[in-house]
C-alpha positions as CSV (number, residue, x, y, z in Angstrom):
1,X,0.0,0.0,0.0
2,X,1.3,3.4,-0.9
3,X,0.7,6.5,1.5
4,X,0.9,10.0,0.3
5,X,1.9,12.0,3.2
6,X,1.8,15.6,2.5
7,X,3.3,17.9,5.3
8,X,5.6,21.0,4.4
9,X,7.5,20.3,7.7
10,X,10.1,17.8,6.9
11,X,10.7,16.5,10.4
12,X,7.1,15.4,10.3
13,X,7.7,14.2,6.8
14,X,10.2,12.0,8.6
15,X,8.5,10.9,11.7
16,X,5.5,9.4,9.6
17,X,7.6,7.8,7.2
18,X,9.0,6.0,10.2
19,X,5.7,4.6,11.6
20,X,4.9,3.3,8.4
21,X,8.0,0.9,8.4
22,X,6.6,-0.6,11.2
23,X,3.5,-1.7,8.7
24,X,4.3,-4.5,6.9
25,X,3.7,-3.8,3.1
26,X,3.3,0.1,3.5
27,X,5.4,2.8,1.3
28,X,5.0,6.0,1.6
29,X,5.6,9.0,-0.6
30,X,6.1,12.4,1.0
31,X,5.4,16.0,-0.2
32,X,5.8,19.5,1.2
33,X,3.3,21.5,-0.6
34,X,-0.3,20.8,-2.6
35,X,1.9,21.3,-5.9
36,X,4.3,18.5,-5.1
37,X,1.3,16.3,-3.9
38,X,-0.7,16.6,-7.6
39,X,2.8,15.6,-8.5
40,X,3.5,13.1,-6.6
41,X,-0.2,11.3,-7.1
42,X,0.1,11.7,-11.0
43,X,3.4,10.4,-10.8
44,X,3.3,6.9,-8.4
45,X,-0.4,7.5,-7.4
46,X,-1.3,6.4,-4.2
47,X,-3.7,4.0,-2.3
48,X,-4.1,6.3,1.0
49,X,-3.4,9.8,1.3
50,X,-2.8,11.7,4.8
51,X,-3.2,15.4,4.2
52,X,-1.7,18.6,6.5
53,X,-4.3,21.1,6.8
54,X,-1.3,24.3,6.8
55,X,-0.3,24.0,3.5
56,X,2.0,26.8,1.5
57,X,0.0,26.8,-1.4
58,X,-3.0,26.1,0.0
59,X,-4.7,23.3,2.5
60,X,-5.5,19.8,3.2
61,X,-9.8,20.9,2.4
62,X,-8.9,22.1,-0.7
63,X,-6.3,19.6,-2.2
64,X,-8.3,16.6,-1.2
65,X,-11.0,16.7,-4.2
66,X,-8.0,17.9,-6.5
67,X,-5.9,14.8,-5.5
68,X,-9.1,12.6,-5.8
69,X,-9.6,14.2,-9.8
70,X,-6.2,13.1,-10.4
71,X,-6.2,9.7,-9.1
72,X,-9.8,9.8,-11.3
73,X,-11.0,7.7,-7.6
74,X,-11.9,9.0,-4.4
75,X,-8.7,7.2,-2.0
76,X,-9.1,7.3,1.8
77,X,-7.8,10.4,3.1
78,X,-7.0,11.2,6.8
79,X,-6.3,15.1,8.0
80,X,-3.3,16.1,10.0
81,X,-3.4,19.5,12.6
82,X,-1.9,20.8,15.5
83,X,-5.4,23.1,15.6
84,X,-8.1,21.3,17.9
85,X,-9.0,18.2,16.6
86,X,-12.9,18.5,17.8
87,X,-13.1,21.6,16.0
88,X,-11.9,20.1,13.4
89,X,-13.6,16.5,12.9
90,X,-17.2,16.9,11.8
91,X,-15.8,18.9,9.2
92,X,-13.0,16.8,8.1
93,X,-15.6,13.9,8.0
94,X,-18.3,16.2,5.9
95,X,-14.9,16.9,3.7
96,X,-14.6,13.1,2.9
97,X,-12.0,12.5,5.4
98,X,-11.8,9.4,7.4
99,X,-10.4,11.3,10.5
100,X,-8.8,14.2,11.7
101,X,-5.6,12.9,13.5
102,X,-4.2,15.3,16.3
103,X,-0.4,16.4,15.9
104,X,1.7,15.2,17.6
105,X,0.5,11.8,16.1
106,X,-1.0,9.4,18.4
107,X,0.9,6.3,17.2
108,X,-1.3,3.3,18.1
109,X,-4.3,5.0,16.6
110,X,-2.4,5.9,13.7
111,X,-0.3,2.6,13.7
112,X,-3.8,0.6,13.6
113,X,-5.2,2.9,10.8
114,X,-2.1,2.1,8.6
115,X,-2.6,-1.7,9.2
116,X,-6.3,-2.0,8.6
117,X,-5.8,-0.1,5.4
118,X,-3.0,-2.3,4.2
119,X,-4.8,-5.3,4.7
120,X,-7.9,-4.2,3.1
121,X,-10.2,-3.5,5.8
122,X,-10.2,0.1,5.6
123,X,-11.1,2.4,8.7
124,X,-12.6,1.4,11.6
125,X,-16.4,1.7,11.9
């Protein structure tokens, strides 16, 4: 399974590709800005996408439909922000999001996302 993980900070670029080594079967491909994601997805495509919402060109509301038009299907996306994650959620969800995931990362949550995905069972119910 391939992740797109789009974050323009580069540390937290890192962190996540580190959790996803400890998925069996999981790649990810990073990007630092909504340009580099369309990119990115018409380039390798993608079978899960997690999306910053503090973009430089932009954020994670409006390059989710425009990632979805270039993969021409509508891939499982989770949202990334420091901001308040209840403020955030029912949005997010309305937005086609699975979740909105709180940063700092909550590992085992995120950990367990990553796995059902990769073996086909999508998000929790």
């Amino acid at each position: 399974m391939r992740v797109l993980y789009v974050d323009d900070d580069r540390v937290n670029s890192l962190l996540f590709a580190e959790l996803c080594r400890m998925v069996e079967g999981v790649t990810v491909e990073a990007a630092g800005s909504a340009a580099e994601a369309l990119e990115t997805i018409e380039r390798v495509g993608a079978d899960l996408l997690v999306l910053d919402l503090h973009l430089p060109d932009g954020d994670g509301f409006e390059l989710l439909p425009r990632l979805w038009q270039a993969a021409a299907r509508q891939l499982p996306a989770y949202l990334c922000s420091a901001d308040d994650p209840a403020q955030l959620e029912e949005q997010a969800r309305s937005a086609g999001f699975q979740a909105c995931w709180n940063k700092p990362l909550d590992v085992p949550l995120v950990l367990g996302a990553l796995r059902r995905h990769a073996a086909g069972a999508g998000p929790a119910p």
